[in-house]
C-alpha positions in Angstrom: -48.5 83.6 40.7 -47.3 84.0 36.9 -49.5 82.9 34.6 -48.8 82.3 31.0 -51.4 82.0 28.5 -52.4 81.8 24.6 -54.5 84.6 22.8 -54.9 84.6 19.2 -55.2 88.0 17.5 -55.5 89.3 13.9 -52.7 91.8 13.5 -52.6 93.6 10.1 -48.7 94.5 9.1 -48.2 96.7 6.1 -45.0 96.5 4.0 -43.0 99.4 3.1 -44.0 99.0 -0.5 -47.9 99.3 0.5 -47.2 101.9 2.8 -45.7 104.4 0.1 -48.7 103.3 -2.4 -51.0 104.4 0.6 -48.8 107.7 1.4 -49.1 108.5 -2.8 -52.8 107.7 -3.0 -53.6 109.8 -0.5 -51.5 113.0 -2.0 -53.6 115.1 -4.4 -52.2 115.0 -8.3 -51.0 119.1 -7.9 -48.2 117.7 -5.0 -47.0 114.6 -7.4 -44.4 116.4 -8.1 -42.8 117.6 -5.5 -43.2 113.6 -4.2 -41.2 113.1 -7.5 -38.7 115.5 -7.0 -38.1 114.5 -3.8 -37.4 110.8 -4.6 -35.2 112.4 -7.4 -32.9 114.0 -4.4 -33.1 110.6 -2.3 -32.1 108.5 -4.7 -29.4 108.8 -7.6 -30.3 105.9 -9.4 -33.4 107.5 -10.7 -33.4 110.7 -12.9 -36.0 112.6 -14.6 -36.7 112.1 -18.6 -36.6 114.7 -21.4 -39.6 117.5 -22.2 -42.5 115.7 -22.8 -42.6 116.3 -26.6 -39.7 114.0 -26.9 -40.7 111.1 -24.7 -43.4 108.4 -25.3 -46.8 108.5 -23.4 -47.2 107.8 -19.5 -48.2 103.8 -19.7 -45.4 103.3 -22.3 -42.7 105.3 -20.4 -43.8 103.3 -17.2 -43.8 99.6 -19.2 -40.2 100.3 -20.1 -38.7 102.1 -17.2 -40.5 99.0 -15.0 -38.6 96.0 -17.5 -35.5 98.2 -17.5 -35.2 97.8 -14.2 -36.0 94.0 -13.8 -33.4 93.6 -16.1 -31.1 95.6 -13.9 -31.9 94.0 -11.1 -31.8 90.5 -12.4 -28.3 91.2 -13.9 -26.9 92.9 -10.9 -28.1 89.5 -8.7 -26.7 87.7 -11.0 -22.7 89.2 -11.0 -23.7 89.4 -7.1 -24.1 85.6 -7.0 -20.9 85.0 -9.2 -18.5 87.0 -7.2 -20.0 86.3 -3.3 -17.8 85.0 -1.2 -18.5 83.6 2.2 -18.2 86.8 4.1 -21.0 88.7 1.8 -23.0 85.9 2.2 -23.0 86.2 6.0 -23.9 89.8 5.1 -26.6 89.4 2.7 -28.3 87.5 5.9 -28.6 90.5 7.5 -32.0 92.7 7.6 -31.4 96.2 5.1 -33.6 98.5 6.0 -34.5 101.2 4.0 -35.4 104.3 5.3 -39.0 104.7 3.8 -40.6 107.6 6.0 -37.7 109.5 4.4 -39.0 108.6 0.9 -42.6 109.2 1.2 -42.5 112.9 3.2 -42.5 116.3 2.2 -46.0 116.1 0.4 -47.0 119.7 1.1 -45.4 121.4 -2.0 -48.2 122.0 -4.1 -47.8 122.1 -8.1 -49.9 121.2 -10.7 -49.9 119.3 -14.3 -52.4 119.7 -17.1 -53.5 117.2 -19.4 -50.7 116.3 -22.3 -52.7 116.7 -25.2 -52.6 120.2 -24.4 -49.9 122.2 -25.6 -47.9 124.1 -22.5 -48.4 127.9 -24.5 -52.4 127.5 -23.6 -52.0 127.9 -20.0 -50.9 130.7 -17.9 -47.5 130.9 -16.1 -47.4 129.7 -13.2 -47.6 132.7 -9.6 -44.9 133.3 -7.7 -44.1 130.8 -4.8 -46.3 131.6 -1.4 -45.7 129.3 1.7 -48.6 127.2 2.5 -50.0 126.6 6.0 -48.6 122.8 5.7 -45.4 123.9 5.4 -45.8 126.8 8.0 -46.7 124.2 10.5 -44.1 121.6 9.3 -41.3 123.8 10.0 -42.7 124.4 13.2 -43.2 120.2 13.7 -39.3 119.9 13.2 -38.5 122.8 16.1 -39.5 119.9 18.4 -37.9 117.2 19.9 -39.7 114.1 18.4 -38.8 110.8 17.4 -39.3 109.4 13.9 -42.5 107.6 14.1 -43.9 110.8 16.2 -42.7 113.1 13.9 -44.5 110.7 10.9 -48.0 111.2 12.9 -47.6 114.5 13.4 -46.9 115.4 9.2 -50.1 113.1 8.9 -52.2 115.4 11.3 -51.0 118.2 9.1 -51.5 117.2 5.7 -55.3 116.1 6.4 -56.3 119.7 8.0 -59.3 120.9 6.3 -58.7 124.8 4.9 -60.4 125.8 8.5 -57.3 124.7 10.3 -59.4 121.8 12.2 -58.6 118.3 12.0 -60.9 116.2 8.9 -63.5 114.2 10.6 -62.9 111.0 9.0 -59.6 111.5 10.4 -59.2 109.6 14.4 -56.7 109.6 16.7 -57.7 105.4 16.9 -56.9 105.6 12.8 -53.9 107.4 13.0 -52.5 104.8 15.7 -53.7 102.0 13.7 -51.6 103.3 10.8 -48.7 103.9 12.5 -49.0 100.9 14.9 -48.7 103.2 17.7 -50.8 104.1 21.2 -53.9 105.9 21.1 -52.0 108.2 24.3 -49.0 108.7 21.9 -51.0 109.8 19.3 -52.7 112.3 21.4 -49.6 113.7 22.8 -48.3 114.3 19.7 -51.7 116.1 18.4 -52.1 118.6 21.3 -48.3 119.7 20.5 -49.6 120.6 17.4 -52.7 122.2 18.8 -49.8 125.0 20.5 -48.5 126.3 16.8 -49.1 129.0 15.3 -51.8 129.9 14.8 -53.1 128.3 18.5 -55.9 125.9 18.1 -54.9 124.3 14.9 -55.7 120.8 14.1 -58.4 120.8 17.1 -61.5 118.0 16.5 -64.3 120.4 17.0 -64.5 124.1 18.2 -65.5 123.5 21.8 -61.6 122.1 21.7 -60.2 125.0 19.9 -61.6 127.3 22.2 -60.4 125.8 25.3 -56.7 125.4 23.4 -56.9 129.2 22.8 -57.8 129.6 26.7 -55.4 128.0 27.9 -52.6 129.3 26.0 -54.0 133.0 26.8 -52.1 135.3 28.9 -52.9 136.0 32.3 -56.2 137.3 32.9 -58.9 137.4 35.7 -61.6 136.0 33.6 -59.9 133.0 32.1 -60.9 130.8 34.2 -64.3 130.9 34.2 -64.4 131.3 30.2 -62.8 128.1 30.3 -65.2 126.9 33.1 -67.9 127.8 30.6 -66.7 126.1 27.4 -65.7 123.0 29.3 -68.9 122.7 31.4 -71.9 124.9 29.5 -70.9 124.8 26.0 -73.8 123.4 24.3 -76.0 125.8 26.7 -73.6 128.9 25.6 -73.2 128.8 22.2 -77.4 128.6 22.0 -77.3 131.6 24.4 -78.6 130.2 27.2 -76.5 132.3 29.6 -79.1 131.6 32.2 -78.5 128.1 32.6 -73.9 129.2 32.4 -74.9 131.1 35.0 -76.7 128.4 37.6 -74.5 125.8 36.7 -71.5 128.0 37.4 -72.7 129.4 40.6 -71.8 132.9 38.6 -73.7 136.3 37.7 -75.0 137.0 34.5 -72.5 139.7 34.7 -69.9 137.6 34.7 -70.9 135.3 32.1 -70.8 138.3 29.6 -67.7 139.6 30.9 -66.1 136.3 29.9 -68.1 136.2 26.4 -66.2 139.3 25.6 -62.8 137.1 26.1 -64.3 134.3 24.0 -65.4 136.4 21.5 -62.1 137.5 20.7 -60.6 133.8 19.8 -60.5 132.6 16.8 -63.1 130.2 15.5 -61.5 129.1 12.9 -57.6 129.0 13.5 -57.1 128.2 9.4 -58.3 131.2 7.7 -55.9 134.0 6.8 -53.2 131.5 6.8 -53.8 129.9 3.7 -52.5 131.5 0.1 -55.0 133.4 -1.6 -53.7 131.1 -4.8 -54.9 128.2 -2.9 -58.1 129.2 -3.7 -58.4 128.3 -7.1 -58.8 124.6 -6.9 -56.3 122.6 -9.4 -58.9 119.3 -10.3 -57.2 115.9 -10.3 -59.5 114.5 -12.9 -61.3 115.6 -16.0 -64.3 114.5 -17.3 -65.1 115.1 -20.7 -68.0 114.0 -22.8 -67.2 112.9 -26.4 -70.2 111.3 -28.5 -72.1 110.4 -25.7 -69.4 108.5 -23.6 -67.5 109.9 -20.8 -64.1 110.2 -20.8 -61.8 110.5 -17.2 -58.5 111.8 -17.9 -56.0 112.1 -14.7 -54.2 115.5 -14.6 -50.7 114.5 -14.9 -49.6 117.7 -17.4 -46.7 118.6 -14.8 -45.6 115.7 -13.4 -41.8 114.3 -14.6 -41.0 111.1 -15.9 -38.2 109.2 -14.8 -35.6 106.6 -15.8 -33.0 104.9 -14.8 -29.8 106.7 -14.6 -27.3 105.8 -17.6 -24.5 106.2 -15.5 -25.6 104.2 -12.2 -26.8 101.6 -15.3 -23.0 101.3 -16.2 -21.8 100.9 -12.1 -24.3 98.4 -11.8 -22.6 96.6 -14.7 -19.3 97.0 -13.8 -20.3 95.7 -9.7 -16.8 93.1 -10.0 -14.9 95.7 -9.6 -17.3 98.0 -6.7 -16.5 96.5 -2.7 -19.1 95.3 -0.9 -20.9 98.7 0.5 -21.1 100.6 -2.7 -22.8 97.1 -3.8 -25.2 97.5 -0.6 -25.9 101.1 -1.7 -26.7 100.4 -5.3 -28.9 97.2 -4.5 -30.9 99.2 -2.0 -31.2 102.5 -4.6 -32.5 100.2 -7.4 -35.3 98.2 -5.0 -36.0 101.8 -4.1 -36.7 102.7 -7.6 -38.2 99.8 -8.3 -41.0 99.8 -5.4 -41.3 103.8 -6.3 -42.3 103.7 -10.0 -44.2 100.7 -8.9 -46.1 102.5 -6.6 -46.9 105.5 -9.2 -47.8 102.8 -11.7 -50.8 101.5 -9.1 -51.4 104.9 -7.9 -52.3 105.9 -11.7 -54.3 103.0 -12.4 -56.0 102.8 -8.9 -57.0 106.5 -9.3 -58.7 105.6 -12.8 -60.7 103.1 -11.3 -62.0 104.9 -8.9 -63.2 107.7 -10.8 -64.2 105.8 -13.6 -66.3 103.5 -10.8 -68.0 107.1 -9.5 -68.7 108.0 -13.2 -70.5 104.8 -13.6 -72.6 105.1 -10.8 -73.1 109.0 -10.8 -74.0 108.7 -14.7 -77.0 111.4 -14.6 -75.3 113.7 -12.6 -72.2 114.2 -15.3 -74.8 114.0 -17.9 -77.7 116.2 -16.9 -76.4 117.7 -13.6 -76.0 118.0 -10.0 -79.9 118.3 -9.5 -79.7 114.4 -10.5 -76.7 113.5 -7.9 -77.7 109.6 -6.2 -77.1 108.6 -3.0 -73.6 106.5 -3.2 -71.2 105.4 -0.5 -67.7 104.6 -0.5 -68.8 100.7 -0.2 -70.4 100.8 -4.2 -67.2 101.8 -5.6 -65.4 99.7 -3.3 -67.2 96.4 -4.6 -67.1 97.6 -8.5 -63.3 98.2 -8.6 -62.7 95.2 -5.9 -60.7 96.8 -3.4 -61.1 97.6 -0.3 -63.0 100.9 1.6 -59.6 102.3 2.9 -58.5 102.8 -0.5 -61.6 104.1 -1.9 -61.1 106.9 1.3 -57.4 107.6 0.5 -58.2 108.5 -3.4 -61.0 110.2 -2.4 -59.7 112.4 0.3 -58.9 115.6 -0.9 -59.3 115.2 -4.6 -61.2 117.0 -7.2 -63.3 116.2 -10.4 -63.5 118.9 -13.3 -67.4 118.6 -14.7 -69.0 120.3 -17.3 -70.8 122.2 -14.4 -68.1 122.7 -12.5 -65.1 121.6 -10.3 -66.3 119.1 -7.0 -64.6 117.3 -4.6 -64.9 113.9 -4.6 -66.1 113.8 -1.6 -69.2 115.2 -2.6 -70.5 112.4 -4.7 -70.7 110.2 -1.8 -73.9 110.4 0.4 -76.5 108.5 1.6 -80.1 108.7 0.6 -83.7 107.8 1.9 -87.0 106.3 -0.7 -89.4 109.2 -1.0 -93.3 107.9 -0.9 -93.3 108.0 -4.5 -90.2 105.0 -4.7 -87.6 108.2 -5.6 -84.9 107.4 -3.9 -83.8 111.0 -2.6 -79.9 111.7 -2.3 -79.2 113.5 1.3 -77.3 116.7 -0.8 -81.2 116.9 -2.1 -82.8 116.2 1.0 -80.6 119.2 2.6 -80.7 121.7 -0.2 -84.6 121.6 0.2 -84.5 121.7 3.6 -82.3 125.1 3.6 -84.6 126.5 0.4 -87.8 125.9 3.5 -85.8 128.1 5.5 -84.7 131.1 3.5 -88.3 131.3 2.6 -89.7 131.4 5.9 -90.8 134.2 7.6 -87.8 135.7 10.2 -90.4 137.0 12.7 -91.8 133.1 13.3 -88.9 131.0 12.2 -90.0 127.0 11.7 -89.1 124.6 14.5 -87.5 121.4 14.1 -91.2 120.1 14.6 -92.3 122.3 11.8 -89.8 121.4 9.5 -90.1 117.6 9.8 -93.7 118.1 8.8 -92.9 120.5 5.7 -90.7 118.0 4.6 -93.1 114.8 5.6 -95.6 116.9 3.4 -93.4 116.7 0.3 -93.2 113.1 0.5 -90.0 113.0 2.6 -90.6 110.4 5.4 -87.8 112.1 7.5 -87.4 111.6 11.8 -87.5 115.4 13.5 -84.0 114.4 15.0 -82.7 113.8 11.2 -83.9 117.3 10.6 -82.0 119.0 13.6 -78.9 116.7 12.3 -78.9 118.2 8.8 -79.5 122.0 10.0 -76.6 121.6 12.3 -74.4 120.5 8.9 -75.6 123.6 7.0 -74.4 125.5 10.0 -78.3 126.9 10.1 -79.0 127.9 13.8 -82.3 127.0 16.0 -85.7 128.8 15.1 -84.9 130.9 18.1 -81.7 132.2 17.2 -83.2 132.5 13.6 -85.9 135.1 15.3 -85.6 138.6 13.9 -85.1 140.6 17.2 
């Protein structure tokens, strides 16, 4: 029997206009411009402005390309509504849909801008064009078959692989459906098609995936199988060498065991490296901060990026609409909302990015006075509440952005960690925690390597009330291996 019944359910449904401000917030400042340029070739209402000597500064330019185009629109609605007749009002009634996931992709050209107080002479020209691994793997993304909102996720998946080819952490395939208001199984699918480019095993979660990608993708060969039996079923025992335990689980000879180490050995760990430019190692900050008579000072890094205005000569069709028939008016109404949501969008992203480094600045105060020895703990919540937005934005500016400092370039990322209160009331950063934990270490003698017993107490010693399975958690993050496999043989 048929049942029907009532749920209620919080859905959340983003607009197309917050959904680009998302896509640009999350794009470092060095790919702006390609985002630009691209909205440049989409739409011929906007154009770019003149060299920046001759136009006014950033806010200004924005302020009066923004009423510009108010004034545009309003006129434009305005000889709309005096020459509709009854047939374009039917039409008007009609949903237009504007093709947004066209507007917001191709993120993966990386340039850069300097600040525009500085003249363009000071810096060095720019190296020649190398292909990044994003747009390696993009080109392999449109090879298949996909459908729009498939093809979407997978550019997403690429553009938030870390420079070791594997997938960032904070990144799930539950997020990624939640953006995209897809299926978890969708989501998947289209992530282990990405997992079979070149190189094989990119974009895995974690290396016990990788490695098992690799497998199966490997030619023929008698010892696949059980190299795959062992990383699917004996990985945590295997990579510690316990080949032993492989061995009993597997119902297999230490023989074989090492016989399929010897295929293992030969994958890659680390599908990223070697694919990405050598010029992508120097790091292009998005902010600056500079100390001038005791205050700090955040400047974005916007030296490169174009301005843009509305085109005179779509200015003069728009003015002349009596004499355009209805589709070319369809065309220029949807071009100029286009515009108008766009420099919107760049607007926010500018003044959202501000915040949120001006927010860190605030709160990491001694660290960009005196130095990273003074870091605090901080998470994304603290700026969250001081700029009064919410967590998901605080992650999107922060995710893969960097900070020029009088003692060095970070990324953003690195400001944010948690902290525990020494004996003493102190309260101790986790960066701190860690960097003392590795200095106990490299001191120790490599005959007798400390346990995670031993290193709790070291720690407890100094004052740092820290649990033994904290300890083993931190090690594991500075890629440290067990006091065993620390022994000098």
């Amino acid at each position: 029997m048929v049942k029907i019944s009532q749920q209620l359910q919080q859905i959340q449904t983003l607009t197309p206009q917050q959904i680009l401000l998302s896509t640009l917030l999350q794009i470092p400042t060095m790919s702006l411009e390609q985002k630009i340029k691209t909205e440049l070739e989409l739409n011929p209402v906007l154009e770019e402005t003149a060299e920046l000597e001759e136009v006014q500064e950033d806010d200004e330019v924005m302020d009066e390309n923004q009423t510009e185009i108010d004034e545009i629109q309003e006129e434009f609605e305005q000889l709309e509504e005096n020459n509709k007749t009854e047939e374009e009002e039917k039409f008007e009634e009609l949903d237009e849909e504007i093709n947004w996931e066209e507007m917001v992709n191709d993120e993966d050209n990386y340039e850069f801008r300097l600040p525009r107080d500085r003249k363009e002479d000071e810096f060095e020209q720019p190296e020649m064009y190398h292909r990044t691994v994003s747009e390696y793997l993009l080109e392999q993304l449109h090879m298949l078959n996909l459908s729009e909102k498939d093809f979407r996720i997978g550019e997403y998946i690429i553009y938030n692989l870390r420079e070791d080819g594997y997938l960032d952490s904070e990144v799930t395939i539950e997020s990624i459906a939640a953006i995209f208001e897809s299926k978890s199984e969708e989501v998947e699918k289209v992530l282990k098609q990405i997992q079979r480019f070149d190189p094989i095993g990119i974009a895995a979660r974690n290396l016990q995936e990788c490695l098992i990608v690799q497998l199966e993708n490997l030619e023929v060969n008698g010892l696949k199988d059980l190299a795959l039996q062992i990383i699917r079923q004996g990985f945590n025992d295997f990579v510690n060498k316990r080949y032993e335990k492989v061995a009993d689980l597997l119902e297999v000879s230490i023989g074989e065991i090492k016989q399929a180490n010897e295929i293992i050995n030969k994958l890659n760990p680390k599908p990223g490296e070697g694919y990405w430019a050598v010029q992508q190692n120097y790091i292009i900050p998005d902010f600056t901060i500079e100390k001038v008579d005791d205050e700090l000072l955040v400047s974005l890094n916007e030296w490169n990026t174009p301005g843009l205005q509305i085109s005179p000569h779509y200015k003069r069709l728009i003015r002349q609409s009596k004499k355009l028939d209805k589709d070319v008016k369809n065309f220029l109404k949807k071009k100029v909302d286009s515009a108008r949501w766009f420099l919107n969008a760049l607007q926010q992203r500018r003044v959202t990015m501000l915040k949120t480094m001006n927010a860190i600045v605030e709160l990491q105060r001694e660290f960009f006075e005196d130095g990273p020895e003074n870091i605090k703990p901080m998470i994304m919540k603290d700026v969250a509440d001081i700029i009064e937005m919410d967590i998901s934005t605080v992650s999107r500016v922060v995710n893969g952005k960097y900070v020029q400092t009088d003692y060095g370039v970070f990324e953003l990322k690195f400001f944010f960690n948690e902290g525990m209160r020494t004996v003493t009331g102190e309260d101790l950063s986790t960066l701190r925690i860690k960097e003392q934990l590795k200095d106990i270490i490299d001191a120790e003698d490599s005959n007798k390597p400390y346990s995670d017993d031993k290193l709790t107490e070291i720690l407890n010693d100094k004052g740092i009330p820290i649990a033994r399975r904290t300890v083993a958690k931190y090690r594991e993050q500075l890629d440290i291996p067990i006091a065993r496999l620390r022994r000098r043989i």
